[in-house]
C-alpha positions as CSV (number, residue, x, y, z in Angstrom):
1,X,-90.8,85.1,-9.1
2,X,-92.3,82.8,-6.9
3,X,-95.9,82.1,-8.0
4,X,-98.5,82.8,-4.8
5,X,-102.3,81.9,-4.3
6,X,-104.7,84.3,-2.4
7,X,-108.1,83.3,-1.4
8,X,-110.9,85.3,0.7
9,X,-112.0,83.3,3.4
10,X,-113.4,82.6,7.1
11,X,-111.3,81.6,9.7
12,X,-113.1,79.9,13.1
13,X,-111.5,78.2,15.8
14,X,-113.6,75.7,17.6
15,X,-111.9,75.0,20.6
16,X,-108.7,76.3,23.1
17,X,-105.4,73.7,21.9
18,X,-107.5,73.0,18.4
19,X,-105.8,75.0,15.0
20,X,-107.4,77.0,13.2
21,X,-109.5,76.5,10.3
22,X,-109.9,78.9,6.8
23,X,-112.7,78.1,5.1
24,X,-112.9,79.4,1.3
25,X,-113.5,78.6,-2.5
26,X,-110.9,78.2,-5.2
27,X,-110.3,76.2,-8.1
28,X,-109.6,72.6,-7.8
29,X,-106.9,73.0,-10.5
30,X,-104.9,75.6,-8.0
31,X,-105.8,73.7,-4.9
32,X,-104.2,70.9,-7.1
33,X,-100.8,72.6,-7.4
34,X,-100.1,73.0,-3.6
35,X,-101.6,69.9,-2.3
36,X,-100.2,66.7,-1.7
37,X,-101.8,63.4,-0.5
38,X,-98.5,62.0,1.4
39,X,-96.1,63.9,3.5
40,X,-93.4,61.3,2.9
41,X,-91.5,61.6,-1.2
42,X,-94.4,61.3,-4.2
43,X,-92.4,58.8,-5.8
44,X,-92.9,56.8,-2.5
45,X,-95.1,54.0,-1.7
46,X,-97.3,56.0,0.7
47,X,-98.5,58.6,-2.6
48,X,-99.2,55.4,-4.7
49,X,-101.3,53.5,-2.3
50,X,-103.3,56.7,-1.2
51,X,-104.9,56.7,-4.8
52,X,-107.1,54.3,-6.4
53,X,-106.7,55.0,-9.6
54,X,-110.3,53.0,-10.3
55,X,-112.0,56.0,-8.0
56,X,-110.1,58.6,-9.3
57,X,-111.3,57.5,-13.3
58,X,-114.4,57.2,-12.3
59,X,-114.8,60.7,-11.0
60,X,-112.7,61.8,-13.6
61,X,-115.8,60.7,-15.9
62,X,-118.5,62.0,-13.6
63,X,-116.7,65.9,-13.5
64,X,-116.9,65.1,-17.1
65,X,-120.8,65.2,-17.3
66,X,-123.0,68.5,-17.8
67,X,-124.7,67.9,-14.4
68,X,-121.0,67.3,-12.6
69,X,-121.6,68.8,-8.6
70,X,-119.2,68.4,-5.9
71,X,-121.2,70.1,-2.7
72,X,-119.0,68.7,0.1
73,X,-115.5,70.1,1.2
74,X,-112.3,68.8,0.5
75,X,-110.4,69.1,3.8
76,X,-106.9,69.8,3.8
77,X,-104.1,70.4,6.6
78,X,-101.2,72.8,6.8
79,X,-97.7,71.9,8.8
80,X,-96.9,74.1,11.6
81,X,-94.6,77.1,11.4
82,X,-95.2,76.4,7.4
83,X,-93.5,79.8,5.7
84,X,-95.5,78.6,2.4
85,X,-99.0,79.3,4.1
86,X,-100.1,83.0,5.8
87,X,-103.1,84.5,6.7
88,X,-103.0,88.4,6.0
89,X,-106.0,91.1,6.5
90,X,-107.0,89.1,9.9
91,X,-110.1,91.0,10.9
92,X,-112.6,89.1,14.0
93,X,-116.2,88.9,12.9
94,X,-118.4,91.7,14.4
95,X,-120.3,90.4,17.3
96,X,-118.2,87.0,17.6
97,X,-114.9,85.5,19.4
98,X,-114.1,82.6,17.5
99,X,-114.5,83.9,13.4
100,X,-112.4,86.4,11.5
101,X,-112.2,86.9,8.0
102,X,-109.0,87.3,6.0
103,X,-107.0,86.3,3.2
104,X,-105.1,83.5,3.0
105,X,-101.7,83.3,0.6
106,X,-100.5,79.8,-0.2
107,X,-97.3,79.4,-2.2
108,X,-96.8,77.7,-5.0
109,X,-93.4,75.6,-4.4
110,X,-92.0,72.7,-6.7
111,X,-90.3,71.3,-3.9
112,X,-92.8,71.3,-1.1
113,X,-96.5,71.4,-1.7
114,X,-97.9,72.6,1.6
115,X,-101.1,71.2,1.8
116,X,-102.1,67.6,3.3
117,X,-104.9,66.5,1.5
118,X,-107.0,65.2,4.6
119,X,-110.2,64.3,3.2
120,X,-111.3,64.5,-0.6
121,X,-108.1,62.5,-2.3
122,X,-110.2,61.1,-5.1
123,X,-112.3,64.3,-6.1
124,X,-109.5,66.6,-6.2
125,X,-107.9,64.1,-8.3
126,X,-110.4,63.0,-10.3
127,X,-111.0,67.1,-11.5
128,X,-107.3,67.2,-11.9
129,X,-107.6,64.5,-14.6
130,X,-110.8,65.6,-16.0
131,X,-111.2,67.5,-19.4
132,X,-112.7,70.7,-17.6
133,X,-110.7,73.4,-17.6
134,X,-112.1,75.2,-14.2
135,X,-114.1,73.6,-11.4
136,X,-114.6,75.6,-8.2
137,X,-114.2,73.7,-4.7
138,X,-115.2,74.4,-1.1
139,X,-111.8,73.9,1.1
140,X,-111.4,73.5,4.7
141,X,-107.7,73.9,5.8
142,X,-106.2,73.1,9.3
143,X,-103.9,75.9,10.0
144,X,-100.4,75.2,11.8
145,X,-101.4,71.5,12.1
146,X,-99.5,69.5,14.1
147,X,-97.9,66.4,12.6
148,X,-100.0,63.8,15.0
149,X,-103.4,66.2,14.4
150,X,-103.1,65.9,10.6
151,X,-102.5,62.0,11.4
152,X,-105.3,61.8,13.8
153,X,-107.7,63.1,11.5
154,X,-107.0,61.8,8.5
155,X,-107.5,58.3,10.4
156,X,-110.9,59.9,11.5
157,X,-112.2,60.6,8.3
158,X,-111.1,57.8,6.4
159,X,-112.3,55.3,8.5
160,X,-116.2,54.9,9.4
161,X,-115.5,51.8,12.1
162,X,-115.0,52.2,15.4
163,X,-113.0,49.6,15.9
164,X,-109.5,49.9,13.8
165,X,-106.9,47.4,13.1
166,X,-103.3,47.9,14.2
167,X,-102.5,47.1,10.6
168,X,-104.5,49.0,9.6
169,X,-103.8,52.4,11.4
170,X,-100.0,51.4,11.1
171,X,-100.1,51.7,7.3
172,X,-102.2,55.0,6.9
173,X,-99.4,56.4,9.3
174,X,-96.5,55.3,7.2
175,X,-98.6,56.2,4.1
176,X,-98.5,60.2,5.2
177,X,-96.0,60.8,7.9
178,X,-93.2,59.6,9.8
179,X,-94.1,59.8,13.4
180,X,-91.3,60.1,16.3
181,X,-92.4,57.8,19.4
182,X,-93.4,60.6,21.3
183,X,-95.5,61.5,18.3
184,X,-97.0,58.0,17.9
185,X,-98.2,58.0,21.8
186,X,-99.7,61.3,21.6
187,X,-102.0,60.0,18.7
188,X,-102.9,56.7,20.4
189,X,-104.1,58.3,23.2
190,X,-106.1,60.9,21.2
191,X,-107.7,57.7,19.0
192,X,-108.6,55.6,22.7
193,X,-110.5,59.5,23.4
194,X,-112.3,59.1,20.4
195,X,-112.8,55.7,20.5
196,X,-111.0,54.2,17.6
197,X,-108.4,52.0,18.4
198,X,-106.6,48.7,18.4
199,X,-105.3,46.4,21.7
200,X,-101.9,47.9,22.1
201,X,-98.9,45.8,22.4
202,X,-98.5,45.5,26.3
203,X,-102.2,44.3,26.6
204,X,-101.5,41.7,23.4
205,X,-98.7,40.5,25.4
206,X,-100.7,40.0,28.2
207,X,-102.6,37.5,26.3
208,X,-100.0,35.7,25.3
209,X,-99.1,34.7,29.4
210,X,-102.4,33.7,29.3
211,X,-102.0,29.4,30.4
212,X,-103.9,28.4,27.8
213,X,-101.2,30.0,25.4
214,X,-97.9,29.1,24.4
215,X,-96.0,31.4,27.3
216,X,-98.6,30.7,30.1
217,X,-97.6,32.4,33.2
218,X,-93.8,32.4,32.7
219,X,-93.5,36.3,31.4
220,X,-91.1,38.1,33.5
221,X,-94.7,39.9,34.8
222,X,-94.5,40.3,39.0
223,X,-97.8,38.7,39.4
224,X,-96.1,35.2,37.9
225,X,-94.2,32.6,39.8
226,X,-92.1,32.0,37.5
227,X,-90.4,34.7,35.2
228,X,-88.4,33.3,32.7
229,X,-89.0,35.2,29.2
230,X,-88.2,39.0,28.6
231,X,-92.1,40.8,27.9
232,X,-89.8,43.5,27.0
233,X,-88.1,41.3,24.1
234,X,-91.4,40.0,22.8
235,X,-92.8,43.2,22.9
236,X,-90.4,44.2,20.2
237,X,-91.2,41.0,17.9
238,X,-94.4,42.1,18.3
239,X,-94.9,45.5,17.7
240,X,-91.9,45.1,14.3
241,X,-94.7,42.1,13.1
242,X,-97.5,44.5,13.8
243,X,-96.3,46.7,11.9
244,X,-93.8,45.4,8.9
245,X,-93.9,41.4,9.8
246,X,-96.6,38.8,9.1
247,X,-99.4,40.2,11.4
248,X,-99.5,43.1,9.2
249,X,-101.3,41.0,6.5
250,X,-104.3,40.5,9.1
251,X,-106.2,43.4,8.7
252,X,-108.6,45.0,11.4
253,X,-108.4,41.8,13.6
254,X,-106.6,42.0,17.0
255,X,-108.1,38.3,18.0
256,X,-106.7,36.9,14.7
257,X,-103.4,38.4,15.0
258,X,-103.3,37.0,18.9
259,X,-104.3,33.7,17.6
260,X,-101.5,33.6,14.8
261,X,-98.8,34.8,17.1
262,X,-99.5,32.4,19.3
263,X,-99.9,29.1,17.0
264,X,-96.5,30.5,15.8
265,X,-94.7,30.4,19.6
266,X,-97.0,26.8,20.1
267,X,-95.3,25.7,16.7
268,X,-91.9,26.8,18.4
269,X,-92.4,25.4,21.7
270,X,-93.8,21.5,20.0
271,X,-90.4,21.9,17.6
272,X,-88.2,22.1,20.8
273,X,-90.5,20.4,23.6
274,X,-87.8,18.6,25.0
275,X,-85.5,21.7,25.6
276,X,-88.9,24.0,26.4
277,X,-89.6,21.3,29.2
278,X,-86.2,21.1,30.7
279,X,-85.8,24.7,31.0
280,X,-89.2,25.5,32.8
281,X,-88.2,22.5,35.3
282,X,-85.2,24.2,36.2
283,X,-87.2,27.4,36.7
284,X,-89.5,25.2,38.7
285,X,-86.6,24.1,40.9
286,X,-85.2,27.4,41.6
287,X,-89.2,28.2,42.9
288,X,-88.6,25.4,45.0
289,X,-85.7,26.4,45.9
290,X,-83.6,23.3,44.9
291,X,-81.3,25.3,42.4
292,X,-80.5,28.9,42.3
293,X,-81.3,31.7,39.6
294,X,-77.7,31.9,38.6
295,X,-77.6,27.7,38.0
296,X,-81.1,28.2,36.0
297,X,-79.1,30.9,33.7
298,X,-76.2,28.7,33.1
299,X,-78.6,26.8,31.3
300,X,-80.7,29.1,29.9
301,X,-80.8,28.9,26.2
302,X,-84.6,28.7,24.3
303,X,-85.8,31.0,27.0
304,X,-82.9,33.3,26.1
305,X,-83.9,36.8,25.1
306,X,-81.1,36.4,22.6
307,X,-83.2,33.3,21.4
308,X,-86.3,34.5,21.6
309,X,-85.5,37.4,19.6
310,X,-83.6,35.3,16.7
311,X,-86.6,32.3,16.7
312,X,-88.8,34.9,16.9
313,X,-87.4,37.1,14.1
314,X,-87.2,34.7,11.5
315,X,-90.0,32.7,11.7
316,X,-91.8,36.0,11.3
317,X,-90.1,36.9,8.5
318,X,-90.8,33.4,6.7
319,X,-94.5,33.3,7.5
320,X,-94.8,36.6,5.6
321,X,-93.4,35.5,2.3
322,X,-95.8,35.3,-0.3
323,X,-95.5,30.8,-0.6
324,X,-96.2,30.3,3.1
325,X,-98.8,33.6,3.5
326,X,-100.7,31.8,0.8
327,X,-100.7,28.7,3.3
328,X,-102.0,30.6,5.6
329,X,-104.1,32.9,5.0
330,X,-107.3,31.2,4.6
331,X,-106.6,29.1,8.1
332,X,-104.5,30.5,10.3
333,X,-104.3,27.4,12.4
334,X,-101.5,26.5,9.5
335,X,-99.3,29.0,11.2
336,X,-98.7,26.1,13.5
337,X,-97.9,23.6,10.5
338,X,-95.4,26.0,9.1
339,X,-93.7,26.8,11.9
340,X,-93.0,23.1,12.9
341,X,-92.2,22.1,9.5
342,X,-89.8,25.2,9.3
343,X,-88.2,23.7,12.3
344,X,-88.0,20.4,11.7
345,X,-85.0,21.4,9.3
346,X,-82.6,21.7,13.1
347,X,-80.7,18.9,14.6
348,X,-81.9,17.3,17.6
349,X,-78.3,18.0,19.2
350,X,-78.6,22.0,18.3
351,X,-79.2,23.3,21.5
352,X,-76.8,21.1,23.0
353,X,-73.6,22.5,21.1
354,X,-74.4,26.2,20.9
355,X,-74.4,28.8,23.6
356,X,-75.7,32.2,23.5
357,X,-74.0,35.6,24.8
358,X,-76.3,38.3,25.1
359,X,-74.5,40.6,23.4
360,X,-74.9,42.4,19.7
361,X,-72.1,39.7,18.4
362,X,-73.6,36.7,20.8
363,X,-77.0,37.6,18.8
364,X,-75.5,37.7,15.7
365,X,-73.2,34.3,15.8
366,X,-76.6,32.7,17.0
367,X,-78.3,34.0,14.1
368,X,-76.5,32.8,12.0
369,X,-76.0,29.3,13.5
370,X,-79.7,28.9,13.7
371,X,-80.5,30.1,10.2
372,X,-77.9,27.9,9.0
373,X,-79.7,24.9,10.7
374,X,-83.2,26.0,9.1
375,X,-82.2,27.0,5.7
């Protein structure tokens, strides 16, 4: 028979579209059972960087001691629609619209623990690994949670800056959830409310055209002259480096990861300045009107969004292997150095005797042709 939990408790909601919370006592050791600290597999990256096992010893040892007290709640979420959490006996609090008491039955499932361990990780751990054989808790659980809310407020908790890196909010995410894009929005816009956040990847593009940086005033934005390189493409690059690429190794810094990106393109556009040059004068004769769009795309080859997507591809990938990260890391300014020595590897005649199709094969044939010429 399946094995179910009940606990007395309070139930308040605090606002209109906010869930539900129960509020009760248990032991940790049964809390322990149907919690989890990572909504993605256990055996998964996500579980094994949400522990420090340090932390979790040392309150392993404190629980230990006769004077052992744990007074604040550990804070846990459950999914909605969850058939492994149910609130029974719902009765509203006499004289009040917003508290009920009831009981509250949690199931005990090998396959799915149903709780999201929100905020208390280490001390529900660290009893869990202690020698006592009981220890009562105070628990706070979200009721029919959304995805995005558990998300949001694990960010919340865990975090005491207002301020939040991209890197930084990108890993807790992957560390507890898989968020569809719709999802991932929703819980930017609900960070900007409560003021944590991180530039977002339009505005860090924007920089970028900026004419002191490397694509000064030739993004395909309407308010430049000239539009010659997809935002759209770089966009991608940028939110994939964010996020998995060698930004993510600059932690809570938007004006360091601008300032990488952009020694990276500057260490691109100084590799290829002769074919950078030629291509923006040909843009600068279609302005004037001396050549026409379709003779500037003939030629078009660096400025490519095939090209940019390649260059920009693997020089991210090589930036964030461990020998040139170690470059690096302690001056970013060698992101420049890097690039232009990566590059140095391709004939002077390369862009001369390729051509580029911007299609999934064109993309691919370049690839390889390029990586052929730097490796």
């Amino acid at each position: 028979m399946p094995k179910w939990f009940t606990f007395p408790c309070q139930i308040i909601k605090q606002a209109k579209d906010a869930p539900e919370i129960a509020v009760f006592t248990c032991d940790a050791y049964d809390l322990f059972e149907v919690s989890t600290v990572s909504r993605l597999e256990e055996s998964s990256d996500g579980y094994q960087r949400m522990i420090n096992k340090k932390r979790q010893n040392d309150i392993s040892k404190y629980i230990d001691t006769p004077r052992a007290l744990i007074p604040t709640s550990i804070v846990c979420a459950a999914e909605e629609n969850d058939d492994l959490v149910k609130v029974v006996n719902k009765k509203q609090i006499e004289g009040t619209i917003d508290r009920w008491t009831a009981d509250l039955k949690i199931k005990c499932d090998k396959n799915k623990k149903p709780c999201l361990v929100i905020d208390g990780q280490h001390r529900l751990y660290g009893i869990a690994s202690s020698s006592k054989p009981t220890f009562p808790v105070s628990v706070n659980l979200l009721l029919n949670a959304k995805t995005v809310t558990q998300v949001l407020h694990f960010i919340i908790i865990n975090n005491k800056a207002t301020r939040i890196g991209n890197a930084l909010i990108n890993e807790l995410k992957g560390n507890i959830a898989h968020l569809s894009q719709k999802e991932d929005e929703e819980l930017e816009h609900l960070l900007s409310q409560l003021g944590v956040e991180s530039i977002t990847n339009e505005t860090f593009i924007s920089l970028l055209n900026d004419e002191k940086n490397a694509f000064g005033n030739i993004l395909d934005f309407k308010t430049n002259k000239m539009q010659v390189v997809s935002s759209q493409t770089l966009k991608t690059l940028i939110k994939k480096s964010r996020t998995s690429g060698f930004l993510s190794k600059i932690d809570n810094n938007d004006e360091n990861q601008i300032i990488a990106y952009n020694y990276m393109w500057e260490g691109i556009k100084k590799s290829f300045e002769k074919r950078w040059d030629f291509e923006l004068s040909l843009a600068t004769e279609v302005l004037q009107k001396q050549k026409t769009k379709t003779d500037f795309n003939k030629e078009k080859k660096i400025f490519h969004s095939g090209a940019i997507d390649v260059i920009g591809g693997l020089l991210d990938d090589e930036l964030k292997t461990t020998a040139y990260r170690r470059e690096w890391e302690e001056n970013i300014s060698k992101v420049y150095d890097i690039t232009v020595k990566i590059l140095s590897k391709v004939p002077k005649s390369f862009w001369e005797e390729i051509t580029i199709d911007n299609t999934s094969k064109g993309k691919r044939d370049f690839r390889e042709k390029f990586e052929k010429a730097i490796l």
